[in-house]
N, C-alpha and C positions, 0 to 999 in steps of 0.2 A: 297537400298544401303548397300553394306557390310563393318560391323563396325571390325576395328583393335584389336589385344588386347587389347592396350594400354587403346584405348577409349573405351572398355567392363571395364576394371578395372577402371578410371576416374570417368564413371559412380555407379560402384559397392561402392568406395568412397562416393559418392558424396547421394546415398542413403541412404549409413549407418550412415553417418551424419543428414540427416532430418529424419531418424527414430530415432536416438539418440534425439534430438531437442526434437520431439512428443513425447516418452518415459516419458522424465521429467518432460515436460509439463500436461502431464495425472498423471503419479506417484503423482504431486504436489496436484492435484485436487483430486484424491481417498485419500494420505494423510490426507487432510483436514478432506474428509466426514468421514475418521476412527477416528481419535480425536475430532470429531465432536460425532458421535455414541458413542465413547466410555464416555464423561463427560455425553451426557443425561442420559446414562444408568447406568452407575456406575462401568463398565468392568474394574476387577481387571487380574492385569498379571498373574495370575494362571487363571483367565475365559478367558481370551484369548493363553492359553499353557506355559504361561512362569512363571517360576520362579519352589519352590518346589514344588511337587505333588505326596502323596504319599509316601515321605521320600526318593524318586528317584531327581535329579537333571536334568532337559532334557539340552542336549548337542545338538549344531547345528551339522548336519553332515561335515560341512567342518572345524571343530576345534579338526581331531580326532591329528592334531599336536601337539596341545595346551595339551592333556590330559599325565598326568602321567602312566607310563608305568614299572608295578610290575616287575620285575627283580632277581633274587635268587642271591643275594648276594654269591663270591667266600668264604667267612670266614665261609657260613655255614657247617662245617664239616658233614659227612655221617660217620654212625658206620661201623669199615673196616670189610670189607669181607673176606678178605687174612690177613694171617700173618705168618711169619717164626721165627725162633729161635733165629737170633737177632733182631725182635723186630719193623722188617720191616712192613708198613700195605698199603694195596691197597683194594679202596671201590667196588674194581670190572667196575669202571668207566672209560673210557677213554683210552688211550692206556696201554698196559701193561708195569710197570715197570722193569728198566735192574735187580733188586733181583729176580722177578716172573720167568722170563723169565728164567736165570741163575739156581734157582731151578727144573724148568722144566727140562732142560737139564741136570741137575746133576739128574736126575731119579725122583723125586720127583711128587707126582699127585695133580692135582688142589683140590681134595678132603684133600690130606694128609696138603694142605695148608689153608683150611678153618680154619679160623676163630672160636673161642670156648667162 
């Protein structure tokens, strides 16, 4: 007999649900025998991976959210590259500023503009 979509997905439900149930049901039972093994034995969370080891901290892969992310701060100034006669300076970074430009075009060469 040929089965509908509808009743192909009912049943694709209706699986994922009793495998969900079993899941638990097992997780519950290996649970147990791991905090069971770990009091006989004396399994510290570095003998089981976790905690410090090495002066390294281990990070679960799915927490790289959670982790702080180095950034160059806008305030940290670079020694300018350019500069002109009043006093104008550019680190060479970024688009060129309207004095760069404007020296350019007044005859001026990016060398005659470096920075001393």
């Amino acid at each position: 007999m040929a089965k509908t979509f509808l009743q192909v997905q009912n049943q694709i439900a209706q699986l994922q649900r009793e495998a969900e149930q079993l899941r638990k049901k097992e997780a519950d039972g290996v649970l147990s025998r791991i905090k069971e093994a770990i009091a006989v034995y004396g399994f510290s969370a570095a003998d089981l991976g976790f905690g410090k080891t090495d002066g390294r901290v281990s990070v679960p892969k799915n927490s790289v959210k959670n982790r702080a992310v180095k950034t160059k701060k806008s305030s940290e100034l670079r020694a300018p590259k350019f500069r002109d006669e009043q006093g104008n300076t550019w680190s060479g970074r970024g688009p060129r500023p309207a004095w760069f430009k404007a020296a350019l075009e007044g005859g001026k060469s990016t060398d005659e503009l470096l920075a001393k």
